[in-house]
NUKOL-569163 format. One record per residue (C-alpha): residue number from 1; residue in one letter; chain; z, y, x. Coordinates in Angstrom, 1 decimal. Each point is the difference from the previous one (the first is absolute). Example, Ala and Ser with C-alpha at 12.3 -4.5 7.8 and 13.67 -1.06 7.14 Angstrom:
2
(1, "A", "A", (7.8, -4.5, 12.3));
(2, "S", "A", (-0.7, 3.4, 1.4));
! end
This chain:
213
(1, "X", "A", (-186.4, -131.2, 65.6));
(2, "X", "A", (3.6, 1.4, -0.3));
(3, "X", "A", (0.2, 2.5, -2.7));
(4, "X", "A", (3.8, 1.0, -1.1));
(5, "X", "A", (1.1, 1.6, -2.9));
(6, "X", "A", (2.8, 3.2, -0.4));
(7, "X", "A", (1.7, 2.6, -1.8));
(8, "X", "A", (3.4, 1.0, -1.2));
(9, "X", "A", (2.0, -3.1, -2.7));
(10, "X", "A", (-1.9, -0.1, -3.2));
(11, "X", "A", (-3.4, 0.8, 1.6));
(12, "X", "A", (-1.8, -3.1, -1.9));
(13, "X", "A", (-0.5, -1.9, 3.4));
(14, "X", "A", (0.6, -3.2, -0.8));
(15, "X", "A", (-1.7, 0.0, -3.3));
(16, "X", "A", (-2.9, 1.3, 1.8));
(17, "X", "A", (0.2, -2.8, 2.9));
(18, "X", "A", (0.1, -2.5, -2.6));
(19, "X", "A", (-3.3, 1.8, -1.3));
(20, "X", "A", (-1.7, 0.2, 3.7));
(21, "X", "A", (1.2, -3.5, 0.3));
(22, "X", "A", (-2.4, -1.3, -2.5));
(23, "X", "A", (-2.8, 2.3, 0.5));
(24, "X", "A", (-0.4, -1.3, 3.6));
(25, "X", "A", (0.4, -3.5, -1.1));
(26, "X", "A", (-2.6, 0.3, -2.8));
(27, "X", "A", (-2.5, 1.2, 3.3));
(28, "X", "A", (0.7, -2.7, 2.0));
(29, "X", "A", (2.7, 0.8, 2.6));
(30, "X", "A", (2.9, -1.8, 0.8));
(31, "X", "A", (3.0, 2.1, -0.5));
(32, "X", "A", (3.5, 0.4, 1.0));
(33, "X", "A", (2.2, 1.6, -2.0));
(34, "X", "A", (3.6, 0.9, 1.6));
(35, "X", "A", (2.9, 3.1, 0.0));
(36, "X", "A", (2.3, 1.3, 1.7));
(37, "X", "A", (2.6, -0.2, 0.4));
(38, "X", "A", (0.6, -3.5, -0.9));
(39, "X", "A", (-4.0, -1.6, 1.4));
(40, "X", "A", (1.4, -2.7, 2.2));
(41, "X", "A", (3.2, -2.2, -0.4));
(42, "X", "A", (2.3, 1.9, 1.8));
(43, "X", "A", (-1.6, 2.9, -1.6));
(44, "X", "A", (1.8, -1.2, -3.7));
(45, "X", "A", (3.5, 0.1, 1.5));
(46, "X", "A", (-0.4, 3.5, 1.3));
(47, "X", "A", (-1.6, 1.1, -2.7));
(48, "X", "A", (2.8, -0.8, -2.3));
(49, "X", "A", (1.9, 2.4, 2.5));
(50, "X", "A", (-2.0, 3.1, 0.2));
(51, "X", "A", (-0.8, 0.1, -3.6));
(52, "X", "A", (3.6, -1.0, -1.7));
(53, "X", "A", (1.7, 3.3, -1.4));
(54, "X", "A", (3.1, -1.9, 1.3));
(55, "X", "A", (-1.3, -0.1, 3.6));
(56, "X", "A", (1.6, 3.2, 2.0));
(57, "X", "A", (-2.5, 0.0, 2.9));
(58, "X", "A", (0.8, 2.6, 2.6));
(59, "X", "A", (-3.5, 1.8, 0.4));
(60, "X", "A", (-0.3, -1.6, 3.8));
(61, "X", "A", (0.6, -3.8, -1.5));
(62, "X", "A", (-2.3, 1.0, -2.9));
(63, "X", "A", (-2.9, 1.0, 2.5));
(64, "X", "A", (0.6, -2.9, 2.6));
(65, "X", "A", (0.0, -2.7, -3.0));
(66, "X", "A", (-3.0, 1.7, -1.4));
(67, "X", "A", (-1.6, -0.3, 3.8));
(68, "X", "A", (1.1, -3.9, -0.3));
(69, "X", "A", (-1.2, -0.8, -3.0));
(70, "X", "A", (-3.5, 1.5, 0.9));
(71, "X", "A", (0.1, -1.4, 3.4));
(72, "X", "A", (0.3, -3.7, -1.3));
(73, "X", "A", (-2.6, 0.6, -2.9));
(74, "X", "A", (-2.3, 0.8, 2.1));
(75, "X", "A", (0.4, -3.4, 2.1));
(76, "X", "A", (0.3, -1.8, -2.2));
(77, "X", "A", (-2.3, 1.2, -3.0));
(78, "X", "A", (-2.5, 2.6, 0.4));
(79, "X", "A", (-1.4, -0.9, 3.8));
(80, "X", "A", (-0.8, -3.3, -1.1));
(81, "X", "A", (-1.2, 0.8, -3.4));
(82, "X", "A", (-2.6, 2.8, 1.8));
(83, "X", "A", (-0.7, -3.0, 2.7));
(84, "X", "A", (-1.0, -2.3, -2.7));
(85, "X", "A", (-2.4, 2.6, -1.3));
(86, "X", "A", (1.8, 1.0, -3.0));
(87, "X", "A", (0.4, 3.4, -1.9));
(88, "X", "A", (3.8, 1.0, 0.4));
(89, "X", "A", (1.2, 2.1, -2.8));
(90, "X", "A", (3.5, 1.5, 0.9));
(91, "X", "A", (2.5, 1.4, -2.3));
(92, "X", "A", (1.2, 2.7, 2.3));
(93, "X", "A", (0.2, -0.2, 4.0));
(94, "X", "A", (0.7, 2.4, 2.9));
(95, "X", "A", (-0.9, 2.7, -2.1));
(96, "X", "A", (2.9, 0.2, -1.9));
(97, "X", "A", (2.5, -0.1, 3.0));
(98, "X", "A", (-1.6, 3.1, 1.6));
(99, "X", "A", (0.0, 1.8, -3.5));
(100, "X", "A", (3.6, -1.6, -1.8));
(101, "X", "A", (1.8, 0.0, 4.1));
(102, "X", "A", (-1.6, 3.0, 0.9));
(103, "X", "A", (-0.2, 2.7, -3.4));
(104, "X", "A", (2.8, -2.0, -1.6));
(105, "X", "A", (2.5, -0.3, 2.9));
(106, "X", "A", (-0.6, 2.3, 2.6));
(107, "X", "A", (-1.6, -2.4, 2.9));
(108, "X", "A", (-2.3, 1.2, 2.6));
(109, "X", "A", (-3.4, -1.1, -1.4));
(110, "X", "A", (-1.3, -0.6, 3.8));
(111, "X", "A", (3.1, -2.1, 0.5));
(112, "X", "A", (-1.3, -1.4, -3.0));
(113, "X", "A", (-3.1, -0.7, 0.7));
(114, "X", "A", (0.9, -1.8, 3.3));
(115, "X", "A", (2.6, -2.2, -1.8));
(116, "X", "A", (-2.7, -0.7, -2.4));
(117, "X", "A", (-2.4, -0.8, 2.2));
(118, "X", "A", (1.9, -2.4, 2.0));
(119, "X", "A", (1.3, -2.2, -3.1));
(120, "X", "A", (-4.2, 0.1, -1.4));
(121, "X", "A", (-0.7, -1.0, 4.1));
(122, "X", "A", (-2.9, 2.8, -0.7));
(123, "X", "A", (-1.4, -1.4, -3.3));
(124, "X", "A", (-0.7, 3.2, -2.3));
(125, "X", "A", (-1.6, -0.7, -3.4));
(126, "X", "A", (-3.6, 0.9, -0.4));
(127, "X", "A", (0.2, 1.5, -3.0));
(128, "X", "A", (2.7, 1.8, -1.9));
(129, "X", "A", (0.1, 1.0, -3.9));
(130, "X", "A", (3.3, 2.6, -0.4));
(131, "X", "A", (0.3, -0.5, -4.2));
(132, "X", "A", (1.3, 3.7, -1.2));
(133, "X", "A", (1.6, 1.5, -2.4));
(134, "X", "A", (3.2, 2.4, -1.0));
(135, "X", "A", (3.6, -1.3, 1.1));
(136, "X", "A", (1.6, 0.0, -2.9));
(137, "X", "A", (-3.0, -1.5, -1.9));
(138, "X", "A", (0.2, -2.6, 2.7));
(139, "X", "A", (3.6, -0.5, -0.4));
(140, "X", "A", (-0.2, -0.5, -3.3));
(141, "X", "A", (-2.2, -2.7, 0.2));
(142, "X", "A", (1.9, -1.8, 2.8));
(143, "X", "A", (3.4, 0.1, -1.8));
(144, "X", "A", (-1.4, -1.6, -3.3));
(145, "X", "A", (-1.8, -2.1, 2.2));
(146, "X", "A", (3.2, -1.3, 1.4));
(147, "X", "A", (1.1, -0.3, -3.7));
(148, "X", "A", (-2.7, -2.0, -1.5));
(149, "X", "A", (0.2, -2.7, 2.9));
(150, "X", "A", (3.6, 0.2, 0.3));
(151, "X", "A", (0.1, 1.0, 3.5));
(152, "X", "A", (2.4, 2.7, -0.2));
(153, "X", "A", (2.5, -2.1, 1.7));
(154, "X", "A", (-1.7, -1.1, 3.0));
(155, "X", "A", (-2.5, 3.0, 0.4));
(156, "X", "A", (0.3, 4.0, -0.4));
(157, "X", "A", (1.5, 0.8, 3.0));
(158, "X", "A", (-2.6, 2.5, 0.6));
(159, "X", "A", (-0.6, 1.1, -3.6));
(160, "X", "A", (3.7, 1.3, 0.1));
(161, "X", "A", (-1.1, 2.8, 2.4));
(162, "X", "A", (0.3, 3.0, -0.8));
(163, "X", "A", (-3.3, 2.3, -1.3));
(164, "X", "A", (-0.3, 2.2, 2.5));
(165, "X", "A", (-0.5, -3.5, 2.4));
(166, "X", "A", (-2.6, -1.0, -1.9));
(167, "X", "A", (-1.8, 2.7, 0.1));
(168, "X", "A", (0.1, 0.5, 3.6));
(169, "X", "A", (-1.0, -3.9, 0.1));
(170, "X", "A", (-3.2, 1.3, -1.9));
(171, "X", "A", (-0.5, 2.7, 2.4));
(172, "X", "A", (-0.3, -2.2, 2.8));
(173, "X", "A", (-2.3, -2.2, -1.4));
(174, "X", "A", (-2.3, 3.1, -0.9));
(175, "X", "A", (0.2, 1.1, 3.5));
(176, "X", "A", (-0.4, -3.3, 1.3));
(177, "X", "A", (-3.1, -0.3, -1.4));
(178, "X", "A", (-0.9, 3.0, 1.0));
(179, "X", "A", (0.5, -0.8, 3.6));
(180, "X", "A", (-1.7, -3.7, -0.4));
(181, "X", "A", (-3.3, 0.8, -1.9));
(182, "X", "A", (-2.0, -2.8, 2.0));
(183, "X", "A", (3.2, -2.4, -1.8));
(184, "X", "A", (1.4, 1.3, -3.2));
(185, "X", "A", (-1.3, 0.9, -3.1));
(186, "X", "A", (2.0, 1.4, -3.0));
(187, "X", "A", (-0.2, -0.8, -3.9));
(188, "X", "A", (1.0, 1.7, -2.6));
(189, "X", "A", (2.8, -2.8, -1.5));
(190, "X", "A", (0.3, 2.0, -2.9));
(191, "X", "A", (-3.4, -0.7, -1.4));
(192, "X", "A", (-0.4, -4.2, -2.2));
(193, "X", "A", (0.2, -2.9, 2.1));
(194, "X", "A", (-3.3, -1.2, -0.9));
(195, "X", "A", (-1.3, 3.4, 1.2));
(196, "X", "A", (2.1, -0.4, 3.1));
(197, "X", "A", (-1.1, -3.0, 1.0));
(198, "X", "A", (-3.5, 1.0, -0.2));
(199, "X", "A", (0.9, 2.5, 2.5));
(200, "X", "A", (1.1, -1.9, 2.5));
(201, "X", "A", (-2.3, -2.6, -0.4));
(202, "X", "A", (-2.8, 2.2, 0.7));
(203, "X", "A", (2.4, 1.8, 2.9));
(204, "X", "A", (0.1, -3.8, 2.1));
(205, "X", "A", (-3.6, -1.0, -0.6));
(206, "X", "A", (-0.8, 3.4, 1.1));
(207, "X", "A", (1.9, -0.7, 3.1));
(208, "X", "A", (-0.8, -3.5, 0.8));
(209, "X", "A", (-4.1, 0.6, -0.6));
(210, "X", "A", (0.0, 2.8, 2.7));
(211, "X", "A", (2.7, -2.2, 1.9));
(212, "X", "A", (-3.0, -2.7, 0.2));
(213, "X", "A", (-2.3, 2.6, 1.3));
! end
């Protein structure tokens, strides 16, 4: 099962794929845990890239290297993870280039999708959790984030947006899942992490019982 994880900086995904991580272990299943960008070798370099604050992509470069880097995780990570009969868990995917590319910058979202489509060679997740919650709230965490683990000099390209991007990033997540209800599911990130992860526990074994049916 490929279940990916998304939202707007400071969502709590990563905490709570740390959190899914050991709840599927703890059941039994062999797990793969991975991000992007940054999930395969090549991925680290570019990652370094697109997420610098000193990096001053052009919005075409910043798509096509996003593409790249999602093209060669899936070749190299997630396909054979899903062959080997492991749980993927993703730290965002191809969601986050049709909602940051498209509601952030303006692309076509069926352009988009087709891009998208061609780098993941047709491999959508099976399940989606979009982790919501107010902009600024979200920007706040992100930033001290950044603080705390000293990242502010190789990461916060994004948090440096303005608000108004932010909140048309949550937007298109809302109506993303809107549009992809067999897929996505949304959280409320605003409510503990314990109570979060409870969620979305219950949200994937939900999915992958009637996915055995």
């Amino acid at each position: 099962m490929f279940i990916t994880l998304e939202g707007m900086e400071g969502a709590g995904k990563s905490t709570l794929l740390q959190g899914l991580h050991k709840r599927f272990q703890a059941a039994g299943h062999a797990v793969a845990l991975t991000r992007e960008p940054g999930g395969s070798h090549i991925g680290g370099a570019l990652r370094s890239i697109l997420l610098s604050p000193q990096s001053s992509l052009a919005n075409e470069t910043e798509l096509l290297l996003f593409l790249a880097d999602r093209a060669q995780h899936v070749a190299e990570v997630i396909r054979p993870a899903l062959a080997d009969g492991k749980v993927v868990l993703c730290d965002r995917f191809a969601d986050s280039t049709m909602v940051y590319q498209g509601c952030g910058r303006g692309f076509d979202p069926d352009l988009l999708y087709t891009l998208n489509d061609v780098a993941v060679a047709g491999l959508w997740p099976d399940t989606t959790l979009i982790l919501d919650l107010p902009p600024e709230e979200g920007l706040r965490r992100a930033v001290q984030r950044n603080k705390t683990l000293c990242k502010t000099d190789d990461e916060g390209r994004f948090e440096a947006e303005t608000l108004t991007f932010h909140t048309r990033i949550r937007e298109g997540f809302l109506t993303l899942a809107a549009q992809h209800p067999h897929r996505c599911v949304v959280l409320d990130a605003q409510q503990s992490p314990q109570r979060l992860l409870d969620a979305a526990w219950a949200c994937v074994c939900s999915r992958m019982a009637a996915k055995r049916c």
